[in-house]
DRENZASE-955898 format. One record per atom (N, C-alpha, C): residue number from 1; atom name; x negated, y negated, z negated. Coordinates in steps of 0.02 Angstrom, whole numbers, always signed. Layout:
! residues N
[NUM; "CA"; [X; Y; Z]]
...
***
This chain:
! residues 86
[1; "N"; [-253; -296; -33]]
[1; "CA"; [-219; -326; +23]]
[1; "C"; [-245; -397; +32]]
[2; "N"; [-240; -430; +87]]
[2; "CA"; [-282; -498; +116]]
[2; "C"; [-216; -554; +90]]
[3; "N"; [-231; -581; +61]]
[3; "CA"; [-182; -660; +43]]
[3; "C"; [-115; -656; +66]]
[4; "N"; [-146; -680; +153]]
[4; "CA"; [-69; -686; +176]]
[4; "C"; [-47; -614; +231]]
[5; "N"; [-73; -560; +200]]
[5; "CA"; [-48; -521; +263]]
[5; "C"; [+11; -507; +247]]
[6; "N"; [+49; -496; +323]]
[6; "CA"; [+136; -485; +306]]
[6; "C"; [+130; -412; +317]]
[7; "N"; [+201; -395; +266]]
[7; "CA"; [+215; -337; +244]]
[7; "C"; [+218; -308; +328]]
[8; "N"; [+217; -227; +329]]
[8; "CA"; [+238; -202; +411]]
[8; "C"; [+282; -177; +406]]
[9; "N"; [+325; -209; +456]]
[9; "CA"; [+413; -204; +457]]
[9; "C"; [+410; -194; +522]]
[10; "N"; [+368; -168; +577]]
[10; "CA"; [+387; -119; +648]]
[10; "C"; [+400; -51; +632]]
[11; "N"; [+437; -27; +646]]
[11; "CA"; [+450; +52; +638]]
[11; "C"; [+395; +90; +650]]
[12; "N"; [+331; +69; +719]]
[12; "CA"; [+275; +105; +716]]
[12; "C"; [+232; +84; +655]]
[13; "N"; [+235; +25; +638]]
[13; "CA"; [+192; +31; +567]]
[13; "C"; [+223; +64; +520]]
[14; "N"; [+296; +67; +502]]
[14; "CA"; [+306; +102; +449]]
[14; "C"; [+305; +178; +463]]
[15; "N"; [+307; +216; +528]]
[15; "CA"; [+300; +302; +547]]
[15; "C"; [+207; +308; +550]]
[16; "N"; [+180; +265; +561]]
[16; "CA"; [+105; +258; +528]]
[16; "C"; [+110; +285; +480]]
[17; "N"; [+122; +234; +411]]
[17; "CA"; [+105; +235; +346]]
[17; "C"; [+143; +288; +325]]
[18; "N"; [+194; +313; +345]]
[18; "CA"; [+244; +361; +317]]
[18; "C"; [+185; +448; +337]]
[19; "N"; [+156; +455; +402]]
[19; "CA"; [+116; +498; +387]]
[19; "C"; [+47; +492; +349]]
[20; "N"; [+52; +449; +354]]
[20; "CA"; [-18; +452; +313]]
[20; "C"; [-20; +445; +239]]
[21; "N"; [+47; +433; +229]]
[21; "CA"; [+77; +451; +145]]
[21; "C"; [+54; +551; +155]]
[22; "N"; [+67; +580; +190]]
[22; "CA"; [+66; +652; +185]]
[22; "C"; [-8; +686; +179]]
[23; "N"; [-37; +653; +237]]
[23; "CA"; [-140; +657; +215]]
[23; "C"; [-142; +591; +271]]
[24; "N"; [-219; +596; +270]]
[24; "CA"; [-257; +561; +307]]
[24; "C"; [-268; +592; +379]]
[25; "N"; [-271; +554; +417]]
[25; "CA"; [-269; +572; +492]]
[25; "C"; [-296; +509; +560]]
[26; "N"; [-325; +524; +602]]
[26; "CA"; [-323; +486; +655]]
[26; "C"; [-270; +474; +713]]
[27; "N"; [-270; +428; +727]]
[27; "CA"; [-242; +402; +762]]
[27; "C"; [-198; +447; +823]]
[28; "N"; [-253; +488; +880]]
[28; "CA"; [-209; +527; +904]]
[28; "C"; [-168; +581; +887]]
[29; "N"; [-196; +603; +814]]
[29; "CA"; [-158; +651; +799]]
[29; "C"; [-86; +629; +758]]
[30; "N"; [-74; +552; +736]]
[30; "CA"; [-21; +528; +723]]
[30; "C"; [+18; +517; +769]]
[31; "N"; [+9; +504; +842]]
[31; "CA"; [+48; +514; +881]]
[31; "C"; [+64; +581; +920]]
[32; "N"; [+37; +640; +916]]
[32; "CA"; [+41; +704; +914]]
[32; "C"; [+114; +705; +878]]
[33; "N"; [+98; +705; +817]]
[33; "CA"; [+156; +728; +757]]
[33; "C"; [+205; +690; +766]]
[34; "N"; [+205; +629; +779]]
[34; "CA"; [+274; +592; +797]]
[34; "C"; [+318; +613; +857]]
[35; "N"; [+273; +633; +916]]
[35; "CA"; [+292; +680; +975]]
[35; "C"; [+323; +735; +946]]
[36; "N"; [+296; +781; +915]]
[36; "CA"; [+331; +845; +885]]
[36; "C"; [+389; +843; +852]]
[37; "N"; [+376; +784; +804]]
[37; "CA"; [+436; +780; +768]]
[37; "C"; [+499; +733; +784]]
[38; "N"; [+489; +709; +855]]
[38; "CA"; [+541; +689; +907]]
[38; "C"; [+547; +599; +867]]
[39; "N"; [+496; +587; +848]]
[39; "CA"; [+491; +522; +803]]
[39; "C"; [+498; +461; +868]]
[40; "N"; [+475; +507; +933]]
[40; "CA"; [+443; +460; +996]]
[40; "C"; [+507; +441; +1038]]
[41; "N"; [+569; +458; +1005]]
[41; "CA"; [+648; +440; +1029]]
[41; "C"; [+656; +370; +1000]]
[42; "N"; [+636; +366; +947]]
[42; "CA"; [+669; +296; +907]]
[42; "C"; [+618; +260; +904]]
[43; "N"; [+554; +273; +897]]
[43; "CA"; [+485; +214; +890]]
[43; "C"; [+451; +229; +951]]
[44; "N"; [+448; +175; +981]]
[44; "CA"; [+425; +159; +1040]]
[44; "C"; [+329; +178; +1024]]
[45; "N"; [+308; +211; +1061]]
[45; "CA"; [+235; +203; +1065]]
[45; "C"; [+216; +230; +1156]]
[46; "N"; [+201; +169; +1161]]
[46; "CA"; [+144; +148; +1237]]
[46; "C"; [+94; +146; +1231]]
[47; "N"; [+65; +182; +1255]]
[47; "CA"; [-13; +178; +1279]]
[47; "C"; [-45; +159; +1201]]
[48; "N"; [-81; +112; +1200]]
[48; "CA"; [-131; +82; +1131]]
[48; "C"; [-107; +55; +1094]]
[49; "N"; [-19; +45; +1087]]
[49; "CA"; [+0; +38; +1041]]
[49; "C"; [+2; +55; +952]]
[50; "N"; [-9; +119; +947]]
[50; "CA"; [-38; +159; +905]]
[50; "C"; [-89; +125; +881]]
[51; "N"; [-143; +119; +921]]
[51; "CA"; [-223; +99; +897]]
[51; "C"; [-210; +21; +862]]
[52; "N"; [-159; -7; +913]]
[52; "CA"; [-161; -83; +894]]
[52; "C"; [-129; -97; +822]]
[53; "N"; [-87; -52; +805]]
[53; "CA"; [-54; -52; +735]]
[53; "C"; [-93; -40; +678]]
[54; "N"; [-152; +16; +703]]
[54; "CA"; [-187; +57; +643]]
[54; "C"; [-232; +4; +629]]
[55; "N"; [-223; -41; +697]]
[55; "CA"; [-282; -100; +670]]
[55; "C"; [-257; -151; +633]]
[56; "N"; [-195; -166; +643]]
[56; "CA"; [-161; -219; +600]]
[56; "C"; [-148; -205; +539]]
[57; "N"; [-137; -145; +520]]
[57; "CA"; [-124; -103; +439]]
[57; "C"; [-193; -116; +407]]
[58; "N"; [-262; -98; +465]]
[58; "CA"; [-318; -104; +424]]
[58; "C"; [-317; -169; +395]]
[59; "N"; [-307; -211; +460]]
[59; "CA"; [-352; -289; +436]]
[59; "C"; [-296; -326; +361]]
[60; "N"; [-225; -274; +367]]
[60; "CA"; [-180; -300; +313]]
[60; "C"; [-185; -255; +247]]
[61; "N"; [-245; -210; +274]]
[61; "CA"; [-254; -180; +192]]
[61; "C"; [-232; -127; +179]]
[62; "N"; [-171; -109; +227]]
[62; "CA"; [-135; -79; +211]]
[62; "C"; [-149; +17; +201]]
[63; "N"; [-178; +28; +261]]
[63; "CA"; [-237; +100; +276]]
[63; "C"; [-303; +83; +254]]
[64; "N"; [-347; +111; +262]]
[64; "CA"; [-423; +92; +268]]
[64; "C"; [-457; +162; +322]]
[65; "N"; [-494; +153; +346]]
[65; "CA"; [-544; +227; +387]]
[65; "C"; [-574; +232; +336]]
[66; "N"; [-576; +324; +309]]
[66; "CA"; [-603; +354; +280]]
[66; "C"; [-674; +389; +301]]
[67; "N"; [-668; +405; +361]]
[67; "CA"; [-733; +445; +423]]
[67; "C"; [-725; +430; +469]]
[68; "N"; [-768; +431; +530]]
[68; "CA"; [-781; +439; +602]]
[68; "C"; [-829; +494; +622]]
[69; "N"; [-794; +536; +675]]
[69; "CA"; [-827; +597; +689]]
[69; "C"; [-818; +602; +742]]
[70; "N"; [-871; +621; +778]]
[70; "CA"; [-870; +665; +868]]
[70; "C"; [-894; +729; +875]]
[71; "N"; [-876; +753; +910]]
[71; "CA"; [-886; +828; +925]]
[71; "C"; [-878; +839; +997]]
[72; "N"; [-948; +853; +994]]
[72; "CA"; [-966; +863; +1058]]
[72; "C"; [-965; +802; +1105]]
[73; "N"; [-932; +797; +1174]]
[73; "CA"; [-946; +731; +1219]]
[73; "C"; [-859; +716; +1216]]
[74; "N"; [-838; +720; +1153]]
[74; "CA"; [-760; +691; +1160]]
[74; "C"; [-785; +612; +1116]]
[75; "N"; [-725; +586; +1121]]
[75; "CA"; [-720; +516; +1100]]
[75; "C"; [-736; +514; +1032]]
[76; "N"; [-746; +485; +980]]
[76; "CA"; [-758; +463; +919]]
[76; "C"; [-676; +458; +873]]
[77; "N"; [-676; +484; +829]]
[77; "CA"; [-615; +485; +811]]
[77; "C"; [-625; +447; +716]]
[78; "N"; [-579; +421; +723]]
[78; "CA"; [-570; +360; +667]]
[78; "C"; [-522; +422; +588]]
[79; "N"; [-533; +445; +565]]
[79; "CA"; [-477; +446; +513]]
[79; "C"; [-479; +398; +475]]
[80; "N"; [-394; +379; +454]]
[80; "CA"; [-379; +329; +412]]
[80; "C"; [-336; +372; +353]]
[81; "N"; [-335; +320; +306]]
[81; "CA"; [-297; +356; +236]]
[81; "C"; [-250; +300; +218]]
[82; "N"; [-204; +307; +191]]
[82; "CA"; [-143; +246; +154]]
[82; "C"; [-201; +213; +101]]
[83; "N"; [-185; +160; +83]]
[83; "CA"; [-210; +122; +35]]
[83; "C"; [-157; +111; -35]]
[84; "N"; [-182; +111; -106]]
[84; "CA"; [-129; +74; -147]]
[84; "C"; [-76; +29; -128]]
[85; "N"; [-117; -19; -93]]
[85; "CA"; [-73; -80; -52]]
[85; "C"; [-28; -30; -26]]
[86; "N"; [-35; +17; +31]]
[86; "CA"; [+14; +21; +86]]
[86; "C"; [+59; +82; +41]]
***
């Protein structure tokens, strides 16, 4: 973890880290599962919100990206994994 990064105390950072306690996953598919599992009633996620968190967990240590993969002419997809830290 980085010196001063603060702990993540938004509910989307902690329904982040809480799936990715289960495996490793990217980004849209964490908001997939939060949709399914009706997570998207109580934690707000707009648009790139998601992305903007997975980036604040990174730069706090908290996840890290494990791979990046594309297939075919779709977008590039990031998996991340929990860290000791997180």
């Amino acid at each position: 973890m980085k010196a001063n990064a603060p702990l993540p105390r938004t509910p989307l950072a902690l329904a982040v880290m809480n799936l990715l306690m289960e495996q490793p996953m990217h980004p849209y598919e964490m908001k997939s599962r939060m949709k399914e599992r009706g997570h998207d009633q109580v934690v707000k996620i707009k648009g790139g919100s998601i992305y903007d968190t997975v980036e604040r967990l990174e730069k706090g240590g908290f996840i890290k990206s494990q791979e990046t993969s594309r297939e075919g002419r779709r977008p590039e997809r990031t998996v991340y994994a929990i860290t000791d830290t997180g």
